[in-house]
PLY file of the C-alpha trace (Angstrom):
ply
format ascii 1.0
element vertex 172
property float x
property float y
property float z
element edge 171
property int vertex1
property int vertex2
end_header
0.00 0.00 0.00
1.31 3.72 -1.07
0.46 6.70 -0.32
1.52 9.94 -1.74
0.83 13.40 -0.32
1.52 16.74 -1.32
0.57 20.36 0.81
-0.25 22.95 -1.79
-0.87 25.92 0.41
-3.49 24.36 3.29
-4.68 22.10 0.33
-3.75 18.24 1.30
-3.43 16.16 -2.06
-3.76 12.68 -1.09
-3.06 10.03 -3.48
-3.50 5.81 -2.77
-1.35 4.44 -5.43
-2.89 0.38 -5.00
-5.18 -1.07 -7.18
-7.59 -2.61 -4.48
-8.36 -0.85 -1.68
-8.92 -3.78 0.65
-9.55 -3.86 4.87
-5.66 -3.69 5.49
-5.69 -0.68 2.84
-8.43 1.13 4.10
-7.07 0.88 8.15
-3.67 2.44 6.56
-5.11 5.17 4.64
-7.55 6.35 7.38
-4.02 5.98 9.94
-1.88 7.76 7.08
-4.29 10.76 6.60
-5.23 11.02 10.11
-1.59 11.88 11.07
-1.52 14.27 8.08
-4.49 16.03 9.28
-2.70 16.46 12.57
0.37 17.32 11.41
-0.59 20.04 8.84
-3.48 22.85 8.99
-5.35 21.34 6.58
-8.29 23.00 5.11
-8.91 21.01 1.67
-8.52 17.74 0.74
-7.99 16.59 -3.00
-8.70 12.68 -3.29
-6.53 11.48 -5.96
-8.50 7.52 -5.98
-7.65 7.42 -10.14
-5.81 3.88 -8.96
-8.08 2.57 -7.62
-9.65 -0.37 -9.41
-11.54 -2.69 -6.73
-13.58 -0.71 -3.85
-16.38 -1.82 -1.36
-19.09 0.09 1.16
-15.25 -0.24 3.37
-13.75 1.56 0.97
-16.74 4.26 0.24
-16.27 4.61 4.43
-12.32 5.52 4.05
-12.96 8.25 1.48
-15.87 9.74 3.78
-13.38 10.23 6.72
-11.52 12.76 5.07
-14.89 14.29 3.64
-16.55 14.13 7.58
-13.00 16.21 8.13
-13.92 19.08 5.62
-17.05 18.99 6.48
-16.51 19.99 10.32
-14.73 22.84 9.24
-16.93 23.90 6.51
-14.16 23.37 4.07
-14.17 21.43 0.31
-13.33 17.65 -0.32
-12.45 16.72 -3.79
-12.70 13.58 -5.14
-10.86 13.06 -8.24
-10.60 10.62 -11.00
-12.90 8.21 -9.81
-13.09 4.99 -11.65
-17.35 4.20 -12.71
-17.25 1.82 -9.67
-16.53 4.30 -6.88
-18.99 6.81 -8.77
-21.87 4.49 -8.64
-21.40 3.46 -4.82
-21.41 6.90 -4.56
-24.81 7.53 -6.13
-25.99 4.44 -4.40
-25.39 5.92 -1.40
-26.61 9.20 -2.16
-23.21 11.05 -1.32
-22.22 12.74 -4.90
-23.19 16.00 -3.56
-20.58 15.85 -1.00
-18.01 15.69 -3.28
-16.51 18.34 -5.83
-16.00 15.68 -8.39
-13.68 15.62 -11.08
-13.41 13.28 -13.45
-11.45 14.44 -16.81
-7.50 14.77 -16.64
-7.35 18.42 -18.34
-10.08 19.65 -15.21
-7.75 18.17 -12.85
-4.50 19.09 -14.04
-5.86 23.05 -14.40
-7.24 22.95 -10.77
-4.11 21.81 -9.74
-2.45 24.29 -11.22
-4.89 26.87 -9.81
-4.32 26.03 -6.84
-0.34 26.25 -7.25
-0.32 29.88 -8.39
-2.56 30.35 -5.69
0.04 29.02 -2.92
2.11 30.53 -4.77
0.74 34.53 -4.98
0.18 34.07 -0.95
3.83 32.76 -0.30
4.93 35.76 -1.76
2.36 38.02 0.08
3.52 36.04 3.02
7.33 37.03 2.35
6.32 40.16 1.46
4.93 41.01 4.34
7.12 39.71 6.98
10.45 41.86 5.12
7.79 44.86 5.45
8.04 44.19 9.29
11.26 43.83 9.33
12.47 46.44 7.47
9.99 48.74 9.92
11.80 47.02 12.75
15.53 48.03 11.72
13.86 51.52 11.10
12.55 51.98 14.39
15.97 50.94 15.66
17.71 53.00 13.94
15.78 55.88 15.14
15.91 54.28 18.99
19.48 54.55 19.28
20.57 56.99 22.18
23.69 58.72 21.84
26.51 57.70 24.27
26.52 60.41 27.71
27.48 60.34 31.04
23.67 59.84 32.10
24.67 61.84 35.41
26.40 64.92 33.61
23.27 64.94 31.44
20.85 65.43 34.43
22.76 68.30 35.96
23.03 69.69 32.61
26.70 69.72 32.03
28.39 67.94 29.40
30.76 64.26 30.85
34.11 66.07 31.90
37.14 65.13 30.21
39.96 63.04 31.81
42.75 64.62 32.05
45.81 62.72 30.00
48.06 61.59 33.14
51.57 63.03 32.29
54.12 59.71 32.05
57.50 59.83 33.91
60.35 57.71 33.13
62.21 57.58 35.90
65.77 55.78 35.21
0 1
1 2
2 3
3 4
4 5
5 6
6 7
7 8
8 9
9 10
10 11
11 12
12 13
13 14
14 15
15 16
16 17
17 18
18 19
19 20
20 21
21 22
22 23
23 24
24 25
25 26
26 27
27 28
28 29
29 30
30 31
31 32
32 33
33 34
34 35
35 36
36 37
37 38
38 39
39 40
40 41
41 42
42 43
43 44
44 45
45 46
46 47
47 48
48 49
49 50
50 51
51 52
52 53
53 54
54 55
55 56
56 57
57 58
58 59
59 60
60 61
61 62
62 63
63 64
64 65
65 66
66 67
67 68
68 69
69 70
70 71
71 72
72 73
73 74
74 75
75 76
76 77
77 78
78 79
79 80
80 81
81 82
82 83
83 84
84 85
85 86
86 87
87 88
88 89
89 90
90 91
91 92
92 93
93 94
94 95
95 96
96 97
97 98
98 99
99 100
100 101
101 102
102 103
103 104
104 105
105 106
106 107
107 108
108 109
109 110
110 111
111 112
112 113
113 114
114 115
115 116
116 117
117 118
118 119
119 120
120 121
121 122
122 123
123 124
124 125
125 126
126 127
127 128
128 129
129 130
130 131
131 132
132 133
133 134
134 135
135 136
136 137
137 138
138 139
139 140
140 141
141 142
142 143
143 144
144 145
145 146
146 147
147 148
148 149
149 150
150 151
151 152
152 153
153 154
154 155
155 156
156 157
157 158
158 159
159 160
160 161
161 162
162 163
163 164
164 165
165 166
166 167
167 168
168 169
169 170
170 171
């Protein structure tokens, strides 16, 4: 069993790679996205299932956990390239509508790349903003810097009296 994943921006693209998503197969995949979910902030999830060839009312359940996931935060679950098989257990069980479903290659690839430029465009807002800050930073310390008095002298008002040089003797 292999999984691929992929964060594009708070998207999660997860991708099962075997043919038959069997009972050993589905426990892993719920385990495997589970920890993802954890370990990113995941908003949307992108089902890549176009491998998958053999899938039961188990296997219907596996996809639904991450859906149940985007659906608690009010977020989109994409299901896409789904083989006829998974499509019509899905319209058996009346769940199509929970789904964005895409089906053709050319959809796919362009909402992938969407979604790319899209990461992309706030990365750079991101960076953008954080030198912004920290360019306002350096300015405001630059301004902040005191100059170097005898803090006592300046109280009284009189400028930090000079040392006077000590006059060196050789005495030989």
């Amino acid at each position: 069993m292999e999984f691929k994943h992929q964060m594009i921006g708070n998207t999660l693209l997860f991708k099962y790679n075997d043919p038959v998503f069997n009972d050993i197969g589905i426990i892993n995949y719920k385990r495997s996205l589970a920890n993802l979910l954890k370990k990113h902030n995941v908003q949307d999830i992108i089902l890549d299932v176009e491998n998958i060839k053999i899938l039961d009312n188990n296997g219907l359940s596996a996809i639904m956990f991450a859906r149940r996931h985007t659906k608690t935060n009010s977020k989109t679950c994409v299901l896409a390239m789904a083989r006829p098989k998974l499509m019509s257990l899905l319209r058996t069980a009346k769940l199509t509508e929970s789904f964005i479903v895409i089906n053709r290659k050319d959809e796919y690839q362009a909402y992938l790349k969407s979604l790319i430029e899209k990461a992309d465009k706030e990365k750079a807002e991101r960076e953008a903003e954080k030198a912004r800050k920290a360019e306002e930073i350096n300015n405001a310390k630059v301004e902040e810097v005191p100059l170097k008095e005898n803090t006592a002298a300046k109280k009284n008002g009189r400028k930090k009296p000079k040392k006077k040089a000590e006059k060196k003797t050789d005495n030989i």
